[in-house]
DSSP file (Angstrom, degrees, kcal/mol; ACC not computed):
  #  RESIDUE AA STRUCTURE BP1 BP2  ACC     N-H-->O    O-->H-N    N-H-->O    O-->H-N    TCO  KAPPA ALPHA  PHI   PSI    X-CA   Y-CA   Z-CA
    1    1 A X              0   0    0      0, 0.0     2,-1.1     0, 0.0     0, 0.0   0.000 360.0 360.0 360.0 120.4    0.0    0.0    0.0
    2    2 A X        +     0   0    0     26,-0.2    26,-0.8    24,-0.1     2,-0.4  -0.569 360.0 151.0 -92.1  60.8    1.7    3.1   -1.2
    3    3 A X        -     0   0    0     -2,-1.1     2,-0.6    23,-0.2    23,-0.2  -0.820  30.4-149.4-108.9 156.5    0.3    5.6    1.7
    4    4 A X  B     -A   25   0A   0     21,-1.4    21,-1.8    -2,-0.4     2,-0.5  -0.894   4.0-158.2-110.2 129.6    2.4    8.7    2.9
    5    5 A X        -     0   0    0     -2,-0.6     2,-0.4    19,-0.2    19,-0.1  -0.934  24.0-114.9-120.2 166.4    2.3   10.0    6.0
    6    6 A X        +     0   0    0     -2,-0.5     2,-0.2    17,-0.4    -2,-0.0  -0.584  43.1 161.8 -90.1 119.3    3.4   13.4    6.5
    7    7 A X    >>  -     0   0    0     -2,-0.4     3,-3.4     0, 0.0     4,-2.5  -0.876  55.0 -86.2-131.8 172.9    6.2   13.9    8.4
    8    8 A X  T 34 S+     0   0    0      1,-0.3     4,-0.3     2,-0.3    -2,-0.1   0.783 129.9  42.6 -61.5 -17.1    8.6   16.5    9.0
    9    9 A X  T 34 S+     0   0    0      1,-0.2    -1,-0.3     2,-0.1     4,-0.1   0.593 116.7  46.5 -97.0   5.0   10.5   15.5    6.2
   10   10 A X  T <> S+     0   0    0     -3,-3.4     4,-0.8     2,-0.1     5,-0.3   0.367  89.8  85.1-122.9 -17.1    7.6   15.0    3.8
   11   11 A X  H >X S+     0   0    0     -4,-2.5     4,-2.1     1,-0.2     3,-0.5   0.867  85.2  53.6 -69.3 -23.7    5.8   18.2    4.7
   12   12 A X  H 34 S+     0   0    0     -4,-0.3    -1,-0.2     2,-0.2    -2,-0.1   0.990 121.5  30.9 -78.3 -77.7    7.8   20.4    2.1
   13   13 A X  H 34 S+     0   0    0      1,-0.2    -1,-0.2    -4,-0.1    -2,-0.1   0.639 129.5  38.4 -66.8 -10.8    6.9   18.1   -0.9
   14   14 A X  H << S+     0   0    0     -4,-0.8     2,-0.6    -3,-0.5    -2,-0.2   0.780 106.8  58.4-119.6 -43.5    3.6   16.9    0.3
   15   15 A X  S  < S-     0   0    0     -4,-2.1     2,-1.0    -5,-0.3     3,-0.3  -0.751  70.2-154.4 -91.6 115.7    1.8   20.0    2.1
   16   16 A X  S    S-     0   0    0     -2,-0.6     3,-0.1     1,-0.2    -4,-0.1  -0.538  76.3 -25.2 -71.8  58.7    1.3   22.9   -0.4
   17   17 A X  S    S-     0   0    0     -2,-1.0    -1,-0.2     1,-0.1    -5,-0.1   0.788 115.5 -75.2  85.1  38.2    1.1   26.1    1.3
   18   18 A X  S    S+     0   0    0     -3,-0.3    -1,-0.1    -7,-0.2    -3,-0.0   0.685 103.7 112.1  17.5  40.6   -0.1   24.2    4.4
   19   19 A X        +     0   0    0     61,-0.1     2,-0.3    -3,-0.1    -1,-0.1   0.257  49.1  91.4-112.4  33.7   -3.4   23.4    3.6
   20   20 A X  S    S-     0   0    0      1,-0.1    -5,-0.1    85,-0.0    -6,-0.0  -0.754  77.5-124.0 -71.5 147.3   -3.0   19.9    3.4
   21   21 A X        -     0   0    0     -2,-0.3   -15,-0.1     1,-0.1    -1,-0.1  -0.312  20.4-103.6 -93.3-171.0   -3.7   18.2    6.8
   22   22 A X  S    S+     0   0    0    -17,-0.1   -16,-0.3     2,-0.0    -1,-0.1   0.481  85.7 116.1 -61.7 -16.1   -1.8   15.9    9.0
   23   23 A X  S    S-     0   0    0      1,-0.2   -17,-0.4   -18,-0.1     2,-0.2   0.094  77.3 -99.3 -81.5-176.2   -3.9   13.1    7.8
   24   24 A X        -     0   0    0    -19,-0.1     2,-0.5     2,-0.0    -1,-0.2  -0.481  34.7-165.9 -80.1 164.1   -2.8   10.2    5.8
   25   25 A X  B     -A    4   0A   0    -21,-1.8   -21,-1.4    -2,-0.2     2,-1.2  -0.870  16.6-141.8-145.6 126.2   -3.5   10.6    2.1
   26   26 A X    >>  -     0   0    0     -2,-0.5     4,-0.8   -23,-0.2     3,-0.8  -0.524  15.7-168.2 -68.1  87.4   -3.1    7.4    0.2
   27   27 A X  T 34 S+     0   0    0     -2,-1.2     2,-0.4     1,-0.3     3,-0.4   0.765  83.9  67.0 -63.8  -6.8   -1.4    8.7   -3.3
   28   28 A X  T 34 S+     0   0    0    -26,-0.8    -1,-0.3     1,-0.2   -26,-0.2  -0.260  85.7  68.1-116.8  71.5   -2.0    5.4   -5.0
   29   29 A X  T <4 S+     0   0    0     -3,-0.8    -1,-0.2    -2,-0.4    -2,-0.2   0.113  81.2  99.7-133.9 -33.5   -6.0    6.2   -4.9
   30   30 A X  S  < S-     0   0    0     -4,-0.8     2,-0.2    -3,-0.4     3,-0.1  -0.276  83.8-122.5 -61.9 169.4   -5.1    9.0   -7.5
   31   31 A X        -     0   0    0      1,-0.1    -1,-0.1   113,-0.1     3,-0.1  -0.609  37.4 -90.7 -95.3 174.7   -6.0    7.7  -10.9
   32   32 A X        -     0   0    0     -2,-0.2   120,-0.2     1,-0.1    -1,-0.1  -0.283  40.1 -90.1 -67.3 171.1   -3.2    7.7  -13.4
   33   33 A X        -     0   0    0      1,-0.2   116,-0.3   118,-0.1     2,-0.2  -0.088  48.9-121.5 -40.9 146.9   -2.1   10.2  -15.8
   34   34 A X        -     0   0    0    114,-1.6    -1,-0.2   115,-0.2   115,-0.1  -0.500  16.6-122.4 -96.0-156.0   -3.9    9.5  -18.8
   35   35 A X        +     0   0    0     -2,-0.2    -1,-0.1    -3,-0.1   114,-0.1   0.680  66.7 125.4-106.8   4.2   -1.7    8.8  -21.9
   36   36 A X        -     0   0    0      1,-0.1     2,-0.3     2,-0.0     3,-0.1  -0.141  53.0-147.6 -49.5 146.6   -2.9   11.4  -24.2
   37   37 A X  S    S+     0   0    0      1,-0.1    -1,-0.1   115,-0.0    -2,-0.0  -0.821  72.9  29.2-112.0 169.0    0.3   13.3  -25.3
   38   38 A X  S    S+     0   0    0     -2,-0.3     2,-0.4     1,-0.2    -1,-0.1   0.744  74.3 169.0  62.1  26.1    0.1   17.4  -26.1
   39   39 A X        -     0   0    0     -3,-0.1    -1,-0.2     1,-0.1     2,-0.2  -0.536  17.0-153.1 -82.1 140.1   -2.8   18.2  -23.8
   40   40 A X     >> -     0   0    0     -2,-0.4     5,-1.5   119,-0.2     4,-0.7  -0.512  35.9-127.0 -99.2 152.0   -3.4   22.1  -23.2
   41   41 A X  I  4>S+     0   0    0    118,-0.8     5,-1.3    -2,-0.2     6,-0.3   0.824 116.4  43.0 -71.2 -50.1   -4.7   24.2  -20.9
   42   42 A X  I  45S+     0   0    0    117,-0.5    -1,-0.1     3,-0.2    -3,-0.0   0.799 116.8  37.2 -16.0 -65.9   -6.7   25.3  -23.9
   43   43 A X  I  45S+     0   0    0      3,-0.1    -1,-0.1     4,-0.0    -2,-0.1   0.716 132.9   6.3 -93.1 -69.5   -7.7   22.5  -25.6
   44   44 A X  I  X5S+     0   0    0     -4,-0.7     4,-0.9     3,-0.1    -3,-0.1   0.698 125.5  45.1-112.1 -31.4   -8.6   19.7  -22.8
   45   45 A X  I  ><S+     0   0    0     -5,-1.5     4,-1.2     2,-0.2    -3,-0.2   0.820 107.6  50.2 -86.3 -25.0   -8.3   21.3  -19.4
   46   46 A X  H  ><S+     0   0    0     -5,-1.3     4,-1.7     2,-0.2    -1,-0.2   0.748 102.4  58.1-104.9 -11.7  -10.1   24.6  -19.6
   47   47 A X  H >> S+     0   0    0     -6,-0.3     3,-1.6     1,-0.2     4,-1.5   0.982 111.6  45.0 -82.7 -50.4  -13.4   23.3  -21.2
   48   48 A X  H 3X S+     0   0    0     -4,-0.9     4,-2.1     1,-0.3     5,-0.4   0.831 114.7  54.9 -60.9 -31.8  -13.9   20.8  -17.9
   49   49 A X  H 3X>S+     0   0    0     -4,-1.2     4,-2.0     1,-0.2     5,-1.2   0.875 105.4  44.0 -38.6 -55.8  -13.0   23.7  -15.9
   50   50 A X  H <<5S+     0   0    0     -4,-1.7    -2,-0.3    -3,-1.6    -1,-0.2   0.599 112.8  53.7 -90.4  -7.8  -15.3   25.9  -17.1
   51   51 A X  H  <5S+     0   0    0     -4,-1.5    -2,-0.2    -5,-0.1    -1,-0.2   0.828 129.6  13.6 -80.4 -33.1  -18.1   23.3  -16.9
   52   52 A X  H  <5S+     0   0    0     -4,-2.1    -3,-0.2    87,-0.1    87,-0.2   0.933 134.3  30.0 -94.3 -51.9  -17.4   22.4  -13.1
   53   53 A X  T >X5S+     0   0    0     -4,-2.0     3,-1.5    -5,-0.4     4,-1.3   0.790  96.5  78.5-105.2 -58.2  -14.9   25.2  -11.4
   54   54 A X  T 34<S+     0   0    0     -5,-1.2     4,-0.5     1,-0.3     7,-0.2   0.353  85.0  62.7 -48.4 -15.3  -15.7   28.5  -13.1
   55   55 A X  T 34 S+     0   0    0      2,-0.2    -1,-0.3     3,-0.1     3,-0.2   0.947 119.2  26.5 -92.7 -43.7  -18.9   29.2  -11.3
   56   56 A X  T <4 S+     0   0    0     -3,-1.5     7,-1.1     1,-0.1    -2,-0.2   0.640 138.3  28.0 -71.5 -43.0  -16.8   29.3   -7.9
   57   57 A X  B  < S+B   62   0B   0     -4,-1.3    11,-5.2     5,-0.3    12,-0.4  -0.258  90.7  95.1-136.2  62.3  -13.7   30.4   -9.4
   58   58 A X  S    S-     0   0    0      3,-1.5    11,-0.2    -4,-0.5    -3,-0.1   0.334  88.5 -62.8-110.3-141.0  -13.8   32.3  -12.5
   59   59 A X  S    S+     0   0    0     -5,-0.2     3,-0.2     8,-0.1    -4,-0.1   0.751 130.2  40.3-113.6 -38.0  -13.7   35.9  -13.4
   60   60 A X  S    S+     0   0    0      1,-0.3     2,-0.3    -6,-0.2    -5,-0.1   0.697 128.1  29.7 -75.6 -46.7  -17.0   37.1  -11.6
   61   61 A X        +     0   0    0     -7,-0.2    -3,-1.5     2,-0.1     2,-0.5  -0.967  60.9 175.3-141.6 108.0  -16.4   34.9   -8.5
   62   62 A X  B     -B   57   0B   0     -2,-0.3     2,-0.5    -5,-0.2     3,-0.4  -0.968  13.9-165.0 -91.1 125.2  -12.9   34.1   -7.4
   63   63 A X  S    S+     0   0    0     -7,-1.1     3,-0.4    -2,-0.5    -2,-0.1  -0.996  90.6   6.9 -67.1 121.4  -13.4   32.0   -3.8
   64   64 A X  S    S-     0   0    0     -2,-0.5    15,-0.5     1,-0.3    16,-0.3   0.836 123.3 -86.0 102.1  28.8   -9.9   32.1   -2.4
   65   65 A X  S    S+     0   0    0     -3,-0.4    14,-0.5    13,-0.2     2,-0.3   0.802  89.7 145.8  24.1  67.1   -8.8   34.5   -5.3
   66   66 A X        -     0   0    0     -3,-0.4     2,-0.8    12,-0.3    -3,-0.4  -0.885  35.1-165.1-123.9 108.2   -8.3   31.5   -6.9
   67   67 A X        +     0   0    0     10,-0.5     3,-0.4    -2,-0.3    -9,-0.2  -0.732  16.8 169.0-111.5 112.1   -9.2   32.0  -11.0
   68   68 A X        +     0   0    0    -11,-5.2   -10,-0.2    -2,-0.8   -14,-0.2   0.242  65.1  82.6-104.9  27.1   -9.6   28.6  -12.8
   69   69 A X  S    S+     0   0    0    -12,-0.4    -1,-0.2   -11,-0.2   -11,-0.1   0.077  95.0  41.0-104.3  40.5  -11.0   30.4  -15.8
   70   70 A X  S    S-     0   0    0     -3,-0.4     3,-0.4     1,-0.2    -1,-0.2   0.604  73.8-133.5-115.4 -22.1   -7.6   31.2  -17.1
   71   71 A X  S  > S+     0   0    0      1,-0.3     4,-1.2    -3,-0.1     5,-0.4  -0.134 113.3  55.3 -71.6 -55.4   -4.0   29.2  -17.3
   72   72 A X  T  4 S+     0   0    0      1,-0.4     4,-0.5     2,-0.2    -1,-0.3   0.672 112.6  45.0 -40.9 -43.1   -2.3   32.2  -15.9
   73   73 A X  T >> S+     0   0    0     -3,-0.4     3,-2.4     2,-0.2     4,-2.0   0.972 109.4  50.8 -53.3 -58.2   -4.7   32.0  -13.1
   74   74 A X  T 34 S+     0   0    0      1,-0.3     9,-0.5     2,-0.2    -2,-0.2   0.735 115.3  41.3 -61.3 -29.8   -4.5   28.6  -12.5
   75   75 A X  T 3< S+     0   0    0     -4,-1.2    -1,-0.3     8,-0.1    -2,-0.2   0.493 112.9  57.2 -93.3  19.1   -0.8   28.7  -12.3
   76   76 A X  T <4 S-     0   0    0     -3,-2.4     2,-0.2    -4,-0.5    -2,-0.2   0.957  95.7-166.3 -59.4 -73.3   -0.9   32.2  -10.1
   77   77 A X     <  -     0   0    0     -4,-2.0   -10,-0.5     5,-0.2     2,-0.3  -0.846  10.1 -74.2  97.7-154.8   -2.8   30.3   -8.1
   78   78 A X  B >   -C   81   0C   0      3,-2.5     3,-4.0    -2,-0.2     2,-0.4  -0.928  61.7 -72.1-148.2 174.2   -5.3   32.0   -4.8
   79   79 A X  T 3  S+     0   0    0    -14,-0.5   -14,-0.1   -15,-0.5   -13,-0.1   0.283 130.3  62.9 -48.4  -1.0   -4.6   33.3   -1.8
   80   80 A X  T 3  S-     0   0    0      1,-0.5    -1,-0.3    -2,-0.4     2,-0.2   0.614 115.3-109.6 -90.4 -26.1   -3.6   29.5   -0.2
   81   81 A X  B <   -C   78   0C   0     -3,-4.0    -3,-2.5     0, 0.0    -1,-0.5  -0.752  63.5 -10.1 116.7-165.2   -0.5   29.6   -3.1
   82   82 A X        -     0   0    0     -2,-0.2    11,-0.3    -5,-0.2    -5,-0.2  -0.530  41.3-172.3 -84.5 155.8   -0.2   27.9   -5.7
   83   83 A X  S    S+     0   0    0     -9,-0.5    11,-3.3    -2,-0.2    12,-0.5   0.328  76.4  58.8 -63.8 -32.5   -2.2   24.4   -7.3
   84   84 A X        +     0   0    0     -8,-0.2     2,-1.0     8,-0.1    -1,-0.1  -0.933  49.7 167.7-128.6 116.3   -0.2   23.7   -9.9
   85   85 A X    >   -     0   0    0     -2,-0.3     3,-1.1     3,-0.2     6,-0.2  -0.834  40.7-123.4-119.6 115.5    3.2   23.0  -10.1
   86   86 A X  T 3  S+     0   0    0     -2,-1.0    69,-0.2    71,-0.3    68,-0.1   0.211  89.7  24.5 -15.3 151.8    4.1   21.7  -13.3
   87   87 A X  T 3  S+     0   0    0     67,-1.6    -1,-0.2    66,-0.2    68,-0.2   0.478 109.9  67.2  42.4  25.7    5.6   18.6  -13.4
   88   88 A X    X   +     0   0    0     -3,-1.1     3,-2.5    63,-0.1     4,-0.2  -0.296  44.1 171.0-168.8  53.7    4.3   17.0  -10.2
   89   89 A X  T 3  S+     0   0    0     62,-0.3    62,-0.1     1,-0.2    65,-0.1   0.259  75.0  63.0 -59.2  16.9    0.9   16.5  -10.3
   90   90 A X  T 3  S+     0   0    0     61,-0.1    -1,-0.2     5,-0.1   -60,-0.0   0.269 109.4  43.5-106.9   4.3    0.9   14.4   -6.9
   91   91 A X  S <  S+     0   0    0     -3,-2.5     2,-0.6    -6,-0.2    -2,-0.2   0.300  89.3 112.8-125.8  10.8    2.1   17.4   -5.2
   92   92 A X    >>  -     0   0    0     -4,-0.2     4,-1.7     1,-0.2     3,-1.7  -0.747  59.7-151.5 -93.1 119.3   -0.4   19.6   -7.0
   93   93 A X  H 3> S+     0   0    0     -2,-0.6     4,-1.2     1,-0.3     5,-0.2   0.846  97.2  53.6 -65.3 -38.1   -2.9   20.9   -4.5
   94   94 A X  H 3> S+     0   0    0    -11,-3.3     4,-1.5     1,-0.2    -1,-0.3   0.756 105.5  50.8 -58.5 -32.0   -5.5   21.1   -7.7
   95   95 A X  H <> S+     0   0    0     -3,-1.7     4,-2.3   -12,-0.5    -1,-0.2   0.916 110.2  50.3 -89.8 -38.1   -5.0   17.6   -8.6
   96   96 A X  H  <>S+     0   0    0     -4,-1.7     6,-0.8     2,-0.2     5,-0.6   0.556 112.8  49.8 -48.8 -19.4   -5.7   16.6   -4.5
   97   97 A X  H  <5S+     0   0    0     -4,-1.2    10,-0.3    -5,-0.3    -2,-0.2   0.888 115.3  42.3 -89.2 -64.7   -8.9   18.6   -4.7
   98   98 A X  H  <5S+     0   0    0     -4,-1.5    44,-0.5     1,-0.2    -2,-0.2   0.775 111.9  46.7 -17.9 -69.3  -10.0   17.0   -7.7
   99   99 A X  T  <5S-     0   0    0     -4,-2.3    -1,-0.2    48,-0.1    -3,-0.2   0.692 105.8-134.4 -89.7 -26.3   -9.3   13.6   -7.2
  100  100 A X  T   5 +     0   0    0     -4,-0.4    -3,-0.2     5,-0.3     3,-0.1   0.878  65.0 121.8  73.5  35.2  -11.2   14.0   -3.2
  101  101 A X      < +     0   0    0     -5,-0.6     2,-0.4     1,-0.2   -75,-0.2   0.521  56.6  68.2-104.4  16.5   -8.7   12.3   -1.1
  102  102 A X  S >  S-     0   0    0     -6,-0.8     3,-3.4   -77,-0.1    -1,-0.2  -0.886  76.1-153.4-112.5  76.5   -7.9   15.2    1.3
  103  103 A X  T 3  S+     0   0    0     -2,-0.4     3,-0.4     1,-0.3    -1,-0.1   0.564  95.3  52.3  14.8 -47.1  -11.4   15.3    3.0
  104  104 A X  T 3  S+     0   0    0      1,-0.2    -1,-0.3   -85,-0.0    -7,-0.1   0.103 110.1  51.6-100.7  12.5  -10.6   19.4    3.7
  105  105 A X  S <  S+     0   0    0     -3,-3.4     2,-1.5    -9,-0.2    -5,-0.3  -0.004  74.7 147.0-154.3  40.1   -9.8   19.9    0.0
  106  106 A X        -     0   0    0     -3,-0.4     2,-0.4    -6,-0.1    -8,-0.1  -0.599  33.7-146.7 -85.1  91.6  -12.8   18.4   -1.8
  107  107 A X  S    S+     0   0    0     -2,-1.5    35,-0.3   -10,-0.3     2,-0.3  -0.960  80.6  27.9-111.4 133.1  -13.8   20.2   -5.1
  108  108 A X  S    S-     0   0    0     -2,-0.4     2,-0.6    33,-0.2   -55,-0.1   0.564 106.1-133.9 -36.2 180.0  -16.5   20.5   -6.1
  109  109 A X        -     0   0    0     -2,-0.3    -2,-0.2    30,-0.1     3,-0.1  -0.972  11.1 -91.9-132.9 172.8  -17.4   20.5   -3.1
  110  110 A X        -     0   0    0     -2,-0.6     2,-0.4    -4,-0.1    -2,-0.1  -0.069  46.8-106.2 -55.8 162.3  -20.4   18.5   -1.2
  111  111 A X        -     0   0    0      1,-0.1     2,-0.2     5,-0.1     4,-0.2  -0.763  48.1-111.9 -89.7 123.4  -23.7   20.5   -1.0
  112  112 A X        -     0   0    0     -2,-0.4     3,-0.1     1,-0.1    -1,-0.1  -0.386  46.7 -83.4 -58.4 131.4  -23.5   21.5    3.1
  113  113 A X  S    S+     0   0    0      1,-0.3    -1,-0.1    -2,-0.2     3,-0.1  -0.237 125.5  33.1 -57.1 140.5  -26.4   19.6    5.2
  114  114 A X  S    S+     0   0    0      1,-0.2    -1,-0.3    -3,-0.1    -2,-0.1   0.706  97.4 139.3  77.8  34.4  -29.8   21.6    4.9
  115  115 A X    >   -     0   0    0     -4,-0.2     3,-1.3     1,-0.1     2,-0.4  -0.168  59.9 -89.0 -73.6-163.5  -28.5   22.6    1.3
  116  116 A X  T 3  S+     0   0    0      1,-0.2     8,-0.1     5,-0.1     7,-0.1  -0.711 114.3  37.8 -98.7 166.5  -30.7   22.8   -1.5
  117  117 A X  T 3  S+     0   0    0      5,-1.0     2,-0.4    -2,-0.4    -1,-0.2   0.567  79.5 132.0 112.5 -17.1  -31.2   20.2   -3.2
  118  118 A X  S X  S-     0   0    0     -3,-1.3     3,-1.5     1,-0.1    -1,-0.2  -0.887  71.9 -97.1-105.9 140.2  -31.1   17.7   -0.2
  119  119 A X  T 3  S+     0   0    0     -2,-0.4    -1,-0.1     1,-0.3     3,-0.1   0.033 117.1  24.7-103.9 140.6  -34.1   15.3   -0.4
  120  120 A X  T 3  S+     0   0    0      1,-0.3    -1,-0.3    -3,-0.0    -2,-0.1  -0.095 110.6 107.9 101.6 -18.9  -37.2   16.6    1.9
  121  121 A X  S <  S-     0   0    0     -3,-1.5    -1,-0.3     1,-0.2     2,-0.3   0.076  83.8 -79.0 -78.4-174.2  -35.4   20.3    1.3
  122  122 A X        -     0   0    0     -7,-0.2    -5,-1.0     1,-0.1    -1,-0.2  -0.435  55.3 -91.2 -78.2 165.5  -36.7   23.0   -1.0
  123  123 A X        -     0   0    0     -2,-0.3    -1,-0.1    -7,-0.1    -5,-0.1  -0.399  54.4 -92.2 -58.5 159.0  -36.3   22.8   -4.6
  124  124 A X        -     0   0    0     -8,-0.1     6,-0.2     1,-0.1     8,-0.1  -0.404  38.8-125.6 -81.0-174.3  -33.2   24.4   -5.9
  125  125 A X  S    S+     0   0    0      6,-0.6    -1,-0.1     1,-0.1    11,-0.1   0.175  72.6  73.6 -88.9-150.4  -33.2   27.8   -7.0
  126  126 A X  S    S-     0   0    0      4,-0.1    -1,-0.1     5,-0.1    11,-0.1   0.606  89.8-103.7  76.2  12.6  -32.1   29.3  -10.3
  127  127 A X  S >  S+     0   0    0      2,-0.1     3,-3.2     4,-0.1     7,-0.1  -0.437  86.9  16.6  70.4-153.8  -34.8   28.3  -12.6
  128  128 A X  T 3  S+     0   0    0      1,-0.2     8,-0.1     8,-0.0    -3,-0.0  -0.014 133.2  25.2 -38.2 134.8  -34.4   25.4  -15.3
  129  129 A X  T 3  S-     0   0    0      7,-0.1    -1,-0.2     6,-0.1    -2,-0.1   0.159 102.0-134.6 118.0 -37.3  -31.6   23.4  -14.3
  130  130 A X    <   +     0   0    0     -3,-3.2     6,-0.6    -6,-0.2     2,-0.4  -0.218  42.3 138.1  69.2-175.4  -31.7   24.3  -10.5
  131  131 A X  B     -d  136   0D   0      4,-0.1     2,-1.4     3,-0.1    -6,-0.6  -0.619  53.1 -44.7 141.0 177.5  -28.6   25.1   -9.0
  132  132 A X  S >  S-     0   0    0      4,-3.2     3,-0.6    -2,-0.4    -1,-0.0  -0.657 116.3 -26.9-119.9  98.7  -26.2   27.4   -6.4
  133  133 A X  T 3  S-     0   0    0     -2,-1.4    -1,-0.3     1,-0.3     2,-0.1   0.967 117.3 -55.7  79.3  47.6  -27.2   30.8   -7.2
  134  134 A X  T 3  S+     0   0    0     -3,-0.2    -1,-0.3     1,-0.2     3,-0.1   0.287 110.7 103.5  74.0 -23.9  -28.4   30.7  -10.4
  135  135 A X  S <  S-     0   0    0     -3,-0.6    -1,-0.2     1,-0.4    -4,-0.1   0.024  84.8 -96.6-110.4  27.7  -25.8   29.4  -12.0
  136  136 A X  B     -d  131   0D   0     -6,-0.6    -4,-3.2    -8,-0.1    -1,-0.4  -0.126  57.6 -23.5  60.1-166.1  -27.0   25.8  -12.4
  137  137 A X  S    S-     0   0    0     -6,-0.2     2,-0.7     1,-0.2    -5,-0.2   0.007  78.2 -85.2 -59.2 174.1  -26.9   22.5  -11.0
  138  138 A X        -     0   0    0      1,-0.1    -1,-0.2    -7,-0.1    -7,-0.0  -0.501  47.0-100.2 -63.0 114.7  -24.2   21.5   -8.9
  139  139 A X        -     0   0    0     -2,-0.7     2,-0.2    -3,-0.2    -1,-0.1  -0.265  30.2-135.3 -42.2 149.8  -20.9   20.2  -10.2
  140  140 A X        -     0   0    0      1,-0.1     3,-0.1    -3,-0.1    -1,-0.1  -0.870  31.8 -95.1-106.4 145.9  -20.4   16.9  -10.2
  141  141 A X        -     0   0    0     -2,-0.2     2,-0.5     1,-0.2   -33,-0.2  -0.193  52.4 -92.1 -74.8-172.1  -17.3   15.7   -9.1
  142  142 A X        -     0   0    0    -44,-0.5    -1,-0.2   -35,-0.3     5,-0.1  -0.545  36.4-107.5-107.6 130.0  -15.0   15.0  -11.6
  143  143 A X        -     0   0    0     -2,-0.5    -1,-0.2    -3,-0.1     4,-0.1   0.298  19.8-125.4 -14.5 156.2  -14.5   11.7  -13.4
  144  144 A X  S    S+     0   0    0      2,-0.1    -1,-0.1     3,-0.1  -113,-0.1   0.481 119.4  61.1 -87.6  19.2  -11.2    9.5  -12.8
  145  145 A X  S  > S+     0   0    0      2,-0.2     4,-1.1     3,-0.2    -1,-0.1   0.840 108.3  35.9 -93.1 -57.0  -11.1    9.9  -16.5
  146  146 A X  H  > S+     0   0    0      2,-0.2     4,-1.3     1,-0.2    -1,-0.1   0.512 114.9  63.0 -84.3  -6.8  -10.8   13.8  -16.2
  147  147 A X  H  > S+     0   0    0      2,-0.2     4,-1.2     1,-0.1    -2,-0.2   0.607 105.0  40.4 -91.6   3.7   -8.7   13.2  -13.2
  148  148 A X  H  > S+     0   0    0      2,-0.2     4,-2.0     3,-0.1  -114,-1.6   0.625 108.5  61.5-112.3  -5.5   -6.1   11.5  -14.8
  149  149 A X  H  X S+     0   0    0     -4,-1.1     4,-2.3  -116,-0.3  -115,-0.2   0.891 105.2  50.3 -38.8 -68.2   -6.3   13.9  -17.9
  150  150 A X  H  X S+     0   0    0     -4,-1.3     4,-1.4     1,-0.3    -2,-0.2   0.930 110.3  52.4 -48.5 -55.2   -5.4   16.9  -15.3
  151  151 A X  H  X S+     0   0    0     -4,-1.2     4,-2.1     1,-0.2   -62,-0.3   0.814 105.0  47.9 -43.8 -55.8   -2.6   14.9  -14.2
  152  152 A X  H  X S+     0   0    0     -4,-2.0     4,-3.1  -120,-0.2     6,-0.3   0.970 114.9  54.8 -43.4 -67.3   -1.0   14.2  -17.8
  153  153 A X  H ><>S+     0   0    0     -4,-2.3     5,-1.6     1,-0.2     3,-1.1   0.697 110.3  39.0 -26.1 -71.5   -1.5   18.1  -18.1
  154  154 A X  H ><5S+     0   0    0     -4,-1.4     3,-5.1     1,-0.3   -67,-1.6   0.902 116.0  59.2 -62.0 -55.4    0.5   19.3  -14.9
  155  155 A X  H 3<5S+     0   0    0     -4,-2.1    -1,-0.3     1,-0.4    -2,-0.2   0.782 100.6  55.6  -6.9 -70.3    2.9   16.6  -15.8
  156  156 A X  T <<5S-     0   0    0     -4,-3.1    -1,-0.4    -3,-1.1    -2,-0.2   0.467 139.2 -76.0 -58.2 -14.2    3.6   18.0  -19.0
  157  157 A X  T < 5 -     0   0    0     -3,-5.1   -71,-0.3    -4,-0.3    -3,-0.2   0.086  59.2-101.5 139.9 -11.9    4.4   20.6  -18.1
  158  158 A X      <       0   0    0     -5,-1.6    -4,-0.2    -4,-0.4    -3,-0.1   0.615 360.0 360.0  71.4   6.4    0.4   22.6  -17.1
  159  159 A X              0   0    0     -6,-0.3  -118,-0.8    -5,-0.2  -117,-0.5   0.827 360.0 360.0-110.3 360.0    0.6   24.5  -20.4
């Protein structure tokens, strides 16, 4: 079983701008890279972006001054540091959020108990579609299909 735990000599490679926790996080839960070669921020990464992320973190609505409608945002990063470091998507905060083994770093993220949405609750709001604020339904999280897509990206280099 390939789990790490974070210790003083693992925090530097493993905790990003310390908001990873103390807990264990099993890295061989991510899924792999996929095997596509030449993937863009452009191209492959920014249309799943803007379908899930962009509503939360976009242009309109940073949370965390963090803008994933961008690449220049995404490798800025928000006000926690940065998400992406090229060439090490197991140490990429973006790719931990994604993939939902850091419990404290889950994006999307779950609808909070007595959201909408939650069965007995009210309908959501936002007209056709439902949704948080208008803006439609809730992401769903993201595939391991599209999580091993990001990964080839940062791999490659994030561009």
């Amino acid at each position: 079983m390939n789990i790490i735990k974070i210790s003083s000599l693992l925090v530097v490679p493993v905790i990003i701008a310390g908001t990873l926790s103390a807990a264990e996080i099993d890295l061989s839960k991510l899924p792999p890279p996929a095997k596509k070669e030449g993937i863009t921020y452009a191209k492959d990464i920014q249309p799943i972006l803007q379908a899930n992320c962009v509503h939360c973190h976009g242009e309109e609505r940073a949370k965390g001054k963090l803008h994933l409608d961008t690449l220049e945002g995404v490798l800025k990063g928000g006000e926690d540091g940065k998400v992406v470091l090229p060439g090490k998507s197991e140490q990429s905060k973006l790719i931990i959020a994604i993939s939902q083994l850091d419990p404290k770093l889950i994006m999307p993220p779950k609808p909070h108990e007595g959201a909408h949405g939650r069965p007995g609750g009210p309908p959501p709001s936002g007209g056709p579609g439902g949704g948080h604020g208008g803006m439609g339904p809730m992401p769903k999280p993201l595939t391991p299909e599209q999580v091993g897509l990001f990964r080839a990206w940062v791999d490659q280099g994030a561009k």
